[in-house]
Residue, then its C-alpha position, 0 to 999 in steps of 0.5 A: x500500500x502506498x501511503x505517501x503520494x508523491x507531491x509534483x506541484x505546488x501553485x501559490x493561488x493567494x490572488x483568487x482571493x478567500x473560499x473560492x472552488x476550483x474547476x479543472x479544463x484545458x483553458x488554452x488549449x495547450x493539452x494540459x488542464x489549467x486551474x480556474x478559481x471561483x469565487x462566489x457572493x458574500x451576505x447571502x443565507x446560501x441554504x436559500x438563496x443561490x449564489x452568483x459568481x463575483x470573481x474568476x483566476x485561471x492560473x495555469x500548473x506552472x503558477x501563472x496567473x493567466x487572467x482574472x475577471x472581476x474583484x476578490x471580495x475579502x467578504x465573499x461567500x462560503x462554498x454551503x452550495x454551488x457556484x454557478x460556474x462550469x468550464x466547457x466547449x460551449x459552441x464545438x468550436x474545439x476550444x473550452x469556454x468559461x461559463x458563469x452567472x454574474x450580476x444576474x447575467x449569463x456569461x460566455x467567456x474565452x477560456x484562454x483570455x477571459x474575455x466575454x463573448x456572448x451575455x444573456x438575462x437569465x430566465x429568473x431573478x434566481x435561476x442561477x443555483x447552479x449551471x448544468x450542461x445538457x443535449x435537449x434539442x439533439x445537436x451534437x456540436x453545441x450545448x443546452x443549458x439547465x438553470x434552476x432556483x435552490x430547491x422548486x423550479x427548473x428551466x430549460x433553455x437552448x443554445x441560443x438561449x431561448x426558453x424550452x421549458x420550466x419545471x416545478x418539482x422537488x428538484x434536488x441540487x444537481x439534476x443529471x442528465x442522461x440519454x437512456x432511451x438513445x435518441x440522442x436527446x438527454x433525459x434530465x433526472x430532476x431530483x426525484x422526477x425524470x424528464x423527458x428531453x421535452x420536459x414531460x414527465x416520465x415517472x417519480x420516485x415514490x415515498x422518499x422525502x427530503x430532496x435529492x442530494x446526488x444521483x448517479x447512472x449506471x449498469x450496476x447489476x451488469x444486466x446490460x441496462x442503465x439503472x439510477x441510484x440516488x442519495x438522499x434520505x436513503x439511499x435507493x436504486x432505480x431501473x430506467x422506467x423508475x420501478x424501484x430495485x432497492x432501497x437501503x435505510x440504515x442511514x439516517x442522511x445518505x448526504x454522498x454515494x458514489x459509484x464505481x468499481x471497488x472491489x475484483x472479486x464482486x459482481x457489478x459496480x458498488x455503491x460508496x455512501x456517506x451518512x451524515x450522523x449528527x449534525x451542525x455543531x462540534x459534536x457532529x459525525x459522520x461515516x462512510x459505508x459500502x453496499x453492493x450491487x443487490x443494495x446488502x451493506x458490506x460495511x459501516x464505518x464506525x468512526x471515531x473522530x469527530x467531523x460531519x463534512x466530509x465529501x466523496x467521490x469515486x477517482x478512477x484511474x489513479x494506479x495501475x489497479x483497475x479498481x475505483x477508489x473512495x476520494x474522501x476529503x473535508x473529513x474534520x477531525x485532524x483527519x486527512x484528505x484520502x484515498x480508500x478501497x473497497x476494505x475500508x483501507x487508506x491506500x493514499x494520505x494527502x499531507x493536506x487539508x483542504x477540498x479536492x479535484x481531480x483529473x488528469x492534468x497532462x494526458x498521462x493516462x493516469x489520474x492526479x488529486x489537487x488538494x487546495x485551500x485558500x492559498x496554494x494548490x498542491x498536486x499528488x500523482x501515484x507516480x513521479x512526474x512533472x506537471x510544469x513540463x510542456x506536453x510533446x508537440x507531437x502529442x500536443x492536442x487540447x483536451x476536450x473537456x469531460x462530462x465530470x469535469x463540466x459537470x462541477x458541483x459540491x454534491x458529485x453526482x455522475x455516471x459509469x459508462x455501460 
């Protein structure tokens, strides 16, 4: 087990200004991923009322500061939700742009120079919870867009930005978006609603209260169809036409899952949770638990430190293993960011608090973690590397961005291709 990552780089970001989150794209397209920082509105209640953007740093892995577009604030607001920002090729021109809501404006800017490209008023006062990118028209060289309010409405607006549709529902904090019928339009998973690509209403989830915290898409008992599975009160899984196949309660807030391969020897993908034990002061807790395919627990942490934040999610790709590992950072209580197996064993300790992302940054074939905080990055790799050397120009190609890493949100949610 290596429990010691090696550290390749390390980017002072102290001009992106306090709580900021950080995205990942190929911003110049020069084959690796650059860092935009993001920061988000101060003097708001952000359980209730969304956040817009009030500053962007993209800096790139050597450390420059490559451009910035409006003012850190020293009163900005905390990361209780999402930013509404995203990194994409909006237009399929090969080239990523920054998307961003600020001032109440929808913002398109050139992701090498930060410069604005195209404005649009937003359907709402506060539709800009979040920013989430979809096919809905069936266009495959551009992007429609999905706006919504914290917790009730949701619009839908094509490329250019004209209305589609608008949906009232319990629509959780990150739709997702999935083409489970393949043809070629995206189904929106809206909380605890599936939409068809028109914004009809296909089926409901039965008898969950709360709200969606994260979903997930996935062939998970192998029978060669896509099933969802959501976490929220419990945690439950779904079949395409929303006929439940189980659910698990011995959670008391299945606040995090996350899907993935951990285990060689288990049929199917697994579920990784995250249950939020005791809430909101000093004394909260959490734990991580394992299910399998059939939704049986395999275990429970039981966890003995205090610390109630923490986030997972699946990285993939991180050693030569073939298995998924458990991302678990936020954890409180002196515990570090890491890296965790099927076993509930930490295969990687990251000598850095802070959030996390991860991607890979230089077209390795392997994935690295950035671990940040208010004032530096620092980039871990399973192997030794050097993240500030120029990608080959006879393997120079800027990186397309992926759906997980234009699909950045503080409650991951995704999919594990069939």
């Amino acid at each position: 087990m290596n429990h010691q990552p090696y550290e390749v780089g390390r980017v002072d970001i102290s001009d992106a200004g306090e709580r900021c989150k950080m995205l990942l794209g190929d911003l110049n397209g020069d084959g690796r991923l650059e860092m935009l920082l993001v920061q988000a509105d101060g003097g708001i209640d952000d359980r209730y009322v969304p956040h817009q953007v009030c500053c962007l740093s993209a800096y790139d892995l050597d450390g420059t500061l490559m451009w910035q577009v409006g003012t850190p604030d020293p009163d900005a607001g905390g990361p209780g939700s999402d930013y509404p920002a995203q990194i994409a090729d909006w237009d399929g021109d090969g080239n990523n742009e920054v998307l961003c809501i600020m001032n109440k404006q929808f913002l398109i800017l050139d992701g090498s120079t930060g410069e604005i490209k195209k404005r649009h008023t937003l359907p709402d006062e506060h539709a800009h919870d979040c920013i989430i990118l979809a096919n809905l028209t069936g266009d495959q060289q551009t992007m429609d867009i999905l706006l919504k309010d914290r917790y009730k409405t949701l619009w839908a607006l094509d490329h250019d930005f004209n209305l589609l549709w608008k949906h009232e529902g319990n629509v959780g904090h990150f739709p997702w978006v999935y083409d489970i019928d393949g043809d070629g339009k995206d189904e929106v998973m809206a909380g605890y609603d599936m939409l068809e690509h028109d914004g009809t209403l296909l089926w409901s989830c039965q008898n969950l209260d709360d709200h969606a915290d994260c979903i997930w898409f996935g062939d998970v008992d192998e029978d060669g169809e896509v099933e969802i599975v959501i976490g929220g009160s419990v945690t439950v899984m779904l079949d395409r036409y929303g006929n439940e196949r189980w659910r698990y309660e011995d959670s008391i807030e299945s606040q995090h899952i996350a899907l993935g391969k951990f285990y060689e020897d288990r049929q199917g993908l697994q579920v990784a949770g995250l249950d939020r034990i005791f809430r909101g002061d000093e004394h909260g807790k959490d734990g991580m638990f394992m299910l399998d395919s059939k939704g049986k627990e395999l275990w429970k942490e039981d966890r003995k430190t205090r610390g109630w934040l923490t986030i997972i999610e699946p990285v993939r790709n991180w050693d030569d293993s073939g298995l998924d590992y458990i991302l678990a950072y936020r954890r409180g209580g002196g515990v570090l960011p890491s890296l965790i197996n099927g076993y509930l064993q930490t295969i990687a300790e990251f000598g850095k608090e802070g959030y996390a992302v991860h991607a890979d940054l230089c077209q390795s074939g392997r994935e690295q973690i950035i671990i940040y905080d208010e004032h530096e990055a620092v980039i871990y790799s399973n192997v030794v590397m050097n993240v500030t050397t120029p990608i080959s120009i006879d393997i120079k190609r800027a990186q397309l961005q992926s759906k997980r890493l234009y699909s950045s949100t503080l409650y991951p949610g995704g999919e594990v291709q069939i």
